[in-house]
C-alpha positions in Angstrom: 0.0 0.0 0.0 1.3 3.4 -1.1 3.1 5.3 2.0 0.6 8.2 1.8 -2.4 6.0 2.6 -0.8 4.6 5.9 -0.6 6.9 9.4 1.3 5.8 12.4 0.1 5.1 15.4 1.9 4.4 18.9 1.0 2.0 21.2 1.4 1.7 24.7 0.4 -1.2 27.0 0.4 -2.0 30.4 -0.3 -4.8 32.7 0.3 -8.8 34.5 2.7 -10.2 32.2 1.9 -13.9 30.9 2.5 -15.3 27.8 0.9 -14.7 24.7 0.5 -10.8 25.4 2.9 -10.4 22.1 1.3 -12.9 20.1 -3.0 -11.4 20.6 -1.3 -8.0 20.1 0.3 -8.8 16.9 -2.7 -11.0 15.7 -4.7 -8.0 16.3 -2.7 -5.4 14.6 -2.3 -7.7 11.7 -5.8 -8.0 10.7 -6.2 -4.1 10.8 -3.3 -5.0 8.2 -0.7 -3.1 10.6 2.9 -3.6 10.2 4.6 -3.7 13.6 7.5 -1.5 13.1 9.1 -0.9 16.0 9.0 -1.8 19.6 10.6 -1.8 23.8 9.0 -3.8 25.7 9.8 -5.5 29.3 8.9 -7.5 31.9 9.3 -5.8 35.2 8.4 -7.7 38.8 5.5 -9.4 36.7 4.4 -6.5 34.8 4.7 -6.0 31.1 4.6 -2.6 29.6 5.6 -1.5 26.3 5.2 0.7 23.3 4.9 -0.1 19.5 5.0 1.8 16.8 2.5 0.8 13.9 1.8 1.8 10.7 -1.7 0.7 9.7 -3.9 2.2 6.3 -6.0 5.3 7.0 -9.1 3.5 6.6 -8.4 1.2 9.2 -6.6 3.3 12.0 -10.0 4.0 14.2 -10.9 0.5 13.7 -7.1 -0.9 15.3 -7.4 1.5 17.8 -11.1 1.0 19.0 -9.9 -3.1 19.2 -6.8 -2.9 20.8 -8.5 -0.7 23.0 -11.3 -3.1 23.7 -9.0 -6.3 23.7 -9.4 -9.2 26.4 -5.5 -9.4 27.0 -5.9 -8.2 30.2 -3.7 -4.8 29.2 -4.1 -1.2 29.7 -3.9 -0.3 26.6 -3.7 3.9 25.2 -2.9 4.9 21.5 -2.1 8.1 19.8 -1.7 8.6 16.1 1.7 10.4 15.7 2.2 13.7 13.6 5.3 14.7 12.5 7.7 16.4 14.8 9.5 19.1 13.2 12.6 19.1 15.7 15.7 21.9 15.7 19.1 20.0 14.3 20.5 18.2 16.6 23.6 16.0 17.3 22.8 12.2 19.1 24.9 11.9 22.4 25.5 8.5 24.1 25.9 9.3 27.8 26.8 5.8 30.3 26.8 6.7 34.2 27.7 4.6 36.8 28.0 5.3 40.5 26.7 4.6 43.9 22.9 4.5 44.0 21.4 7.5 46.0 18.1 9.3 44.8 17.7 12.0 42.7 20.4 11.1 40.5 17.5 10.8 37.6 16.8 14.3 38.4 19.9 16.0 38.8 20.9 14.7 35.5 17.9 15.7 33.6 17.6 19.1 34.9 21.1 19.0 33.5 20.2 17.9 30.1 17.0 20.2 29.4 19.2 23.0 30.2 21.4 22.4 27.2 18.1 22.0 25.5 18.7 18.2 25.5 15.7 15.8 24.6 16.0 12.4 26.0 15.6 10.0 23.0 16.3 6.7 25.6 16.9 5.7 28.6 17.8 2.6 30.6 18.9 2.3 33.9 19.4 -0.9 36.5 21.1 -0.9 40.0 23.9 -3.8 39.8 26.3 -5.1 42.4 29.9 -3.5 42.4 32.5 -6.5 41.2 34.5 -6.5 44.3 32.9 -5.0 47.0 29.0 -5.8 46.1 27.8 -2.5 46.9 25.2 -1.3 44.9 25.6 1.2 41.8 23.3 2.7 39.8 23.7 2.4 36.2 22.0 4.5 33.0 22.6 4.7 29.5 20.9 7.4 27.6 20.5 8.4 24.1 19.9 12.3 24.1 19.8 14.7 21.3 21.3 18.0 21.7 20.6 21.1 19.5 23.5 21.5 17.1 24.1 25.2 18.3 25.6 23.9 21.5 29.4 23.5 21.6 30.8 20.2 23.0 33.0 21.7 25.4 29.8 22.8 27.1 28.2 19.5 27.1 31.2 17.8 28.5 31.8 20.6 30.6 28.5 20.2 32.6 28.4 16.4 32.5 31.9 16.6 34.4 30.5 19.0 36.9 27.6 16.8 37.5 29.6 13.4 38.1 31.8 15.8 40.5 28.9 16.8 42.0 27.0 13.2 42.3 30.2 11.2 42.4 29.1 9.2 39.7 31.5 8.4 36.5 30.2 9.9 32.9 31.0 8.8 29.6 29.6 10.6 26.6 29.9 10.0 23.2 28.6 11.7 20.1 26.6 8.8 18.3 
């Protein structure tokens, strides 16, 4: 089907995770004649959440939506149709922190970020046990996108005052 007949829509689900929560989502979207196209999805203490991306013909977006919306999988279930998002330029940063777990690191660090004018594309963080001593460290890795205007000096320059200030280590990389 030509491009300009299909929208996307996201989709986000939440609930007890069990098996077969992929398959009746898929076998829904499918006979909507959705293409799955992208996808995170975990398992969390017995929970499942996700989101997908799906690209579905026009005539048959309400129709998805109104069944996934209505499906017995036992899921909360929310979707948006998507627009396009005229963004500034912007240059893809890799950051990786690791450092004793304490709250607000999250925080700190994002307050950090939107004041460059940073957008968090991704994140992912876990706490893990230290190697040698077991303690426990908090890890994140985040995919950002920073407007191109801003120098690197100043990105590195505040991500070094920030793991000075939390004690955590930074790594960043433009991606």
């Amino acid at each position: 089907m030509s491009e300009k007949y299909m929208k996307s829509i996201l989709v986000s689900v939440l609930g007890e995770d069990k098996p077969g929560l992929i398959d009746g989502l898929s076998e829904i979207i499918l006979s909507y004649e959705g293409d799955w196209v992208e996808s995170r999805m975990s398992s969390f203490e017995g929970k499942f959440a996700g989101i997908i991306k799906v690209n579905v013909p026009s005539k048959n977006v309400d129709k998805l939506i109104k069944k996934l919306e209505a499906s017995n999988l036992g899921l909360k279930i929310v979707c948006e149709e998507t627009k396009s998002n005229a963004l500034q330029p912007f240059k893809s940063y890799n950051i990786e922190l690791i450092g004793q777990n304490h709250i607000g690191i999250i925080n700190k660090l994002s307050h950090a970020l939107v004041a460059l004018g940073g957008n968090v594309e991704e994140i992912k963080s876990e706490i893990i046990e230290a190697s040698m001593s077991g303690e426990k460290l908090f890890k994140a890795e985040i995919t950002l996108h920073i407007p191109t205007t801003v120098e690197e000096y100043v990105i590195r320059d505040r991500l070094e005052d920030i793991a000075n200030e939390m004690m955590v280590e930074i790594f960043s990389y433009e991606s």
